[in-house]
N, C-alpha and C positions, 0 to 999 in steps of 0.2 A: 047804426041800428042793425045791419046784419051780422053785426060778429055777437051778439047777444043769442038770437038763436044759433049761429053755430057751437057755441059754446052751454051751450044748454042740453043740446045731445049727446057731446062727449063726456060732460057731468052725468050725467044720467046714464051710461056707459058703463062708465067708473065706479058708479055708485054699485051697478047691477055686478060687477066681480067682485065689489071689494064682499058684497054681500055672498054673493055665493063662495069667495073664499071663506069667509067667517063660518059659513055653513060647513062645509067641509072641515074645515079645524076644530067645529064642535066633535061633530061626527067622529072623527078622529082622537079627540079624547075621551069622548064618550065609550068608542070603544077600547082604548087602552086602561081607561080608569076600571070595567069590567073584566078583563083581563087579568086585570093587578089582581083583582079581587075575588076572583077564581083560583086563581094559583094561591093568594095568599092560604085561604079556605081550605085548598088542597095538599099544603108545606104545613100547615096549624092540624090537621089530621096526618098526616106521615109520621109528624112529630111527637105527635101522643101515641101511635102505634109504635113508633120506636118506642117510649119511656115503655110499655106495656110487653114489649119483648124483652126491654131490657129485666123489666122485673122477674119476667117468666126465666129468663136465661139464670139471673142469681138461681132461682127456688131453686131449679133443676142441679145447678151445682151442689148447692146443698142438697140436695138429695141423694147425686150422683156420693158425695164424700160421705153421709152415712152408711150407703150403700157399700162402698168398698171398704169403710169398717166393720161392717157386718158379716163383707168375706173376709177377712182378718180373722176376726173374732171364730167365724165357722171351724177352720182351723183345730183348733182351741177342745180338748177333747171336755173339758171341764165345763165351759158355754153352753158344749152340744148338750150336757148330761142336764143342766140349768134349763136352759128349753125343754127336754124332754119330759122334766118332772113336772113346769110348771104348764104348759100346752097340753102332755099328751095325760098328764097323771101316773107315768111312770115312776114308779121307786126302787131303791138299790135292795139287797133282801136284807130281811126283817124292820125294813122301816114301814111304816104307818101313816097316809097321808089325811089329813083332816080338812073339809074342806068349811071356809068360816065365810056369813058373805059380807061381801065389797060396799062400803060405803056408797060407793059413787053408780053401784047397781041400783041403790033405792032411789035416789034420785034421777 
């Protein structure tokens, strides 16, 4: 009959780490599961900022290569003379500019 309480203590011992190990191991992925999912959140927005640069990065290209067709084109004494009649309303002599209006003004 005395090995019955001895053995009832160290049960009750055992019991008391296994429990606060389980504690601790929750704890532990409690916090790593929050972790994952911080970072995830923050790699899922990086991500769309990238696609959102990358699109910015095309437009600009294409703009960039308009653009340096456009100094090409500047060049071009015939272009410049095309700009100037249709912008400024300049004409060569004795021509006659009539001005008719634009479809896409009325609307």
């Amino acid at each position: 009959m005395q090995q019955q309480p001895q053995s009832k203590p160290s049960n009750y011992g055992r019991k008391r780490r296994m429990r606060l190990l389980q504690i601790i191991v929750v704890l532990f992925l409690s916090w790593a599961g929050y972790t994952y999912y911080s970072q995830s959140e923050q790699l899922a927005d990086k991500q769309r900022e990238l696609v959102d640069l990358q699109r910015e990065v095309t437009k600009v290209e294409g703009d960039k290569k308009q653009l340096e067709l456009q100094v090409k084109r500047m060049n071009d004494q015939e272009y410049i003379s095309e700009l100037a009649r249709k912008n400024f309303f300049l004409s060569k002599e004795g021509e006659i500019i009539f001005l008719t209006p634009d479809e896409d003004k009325k609307k």
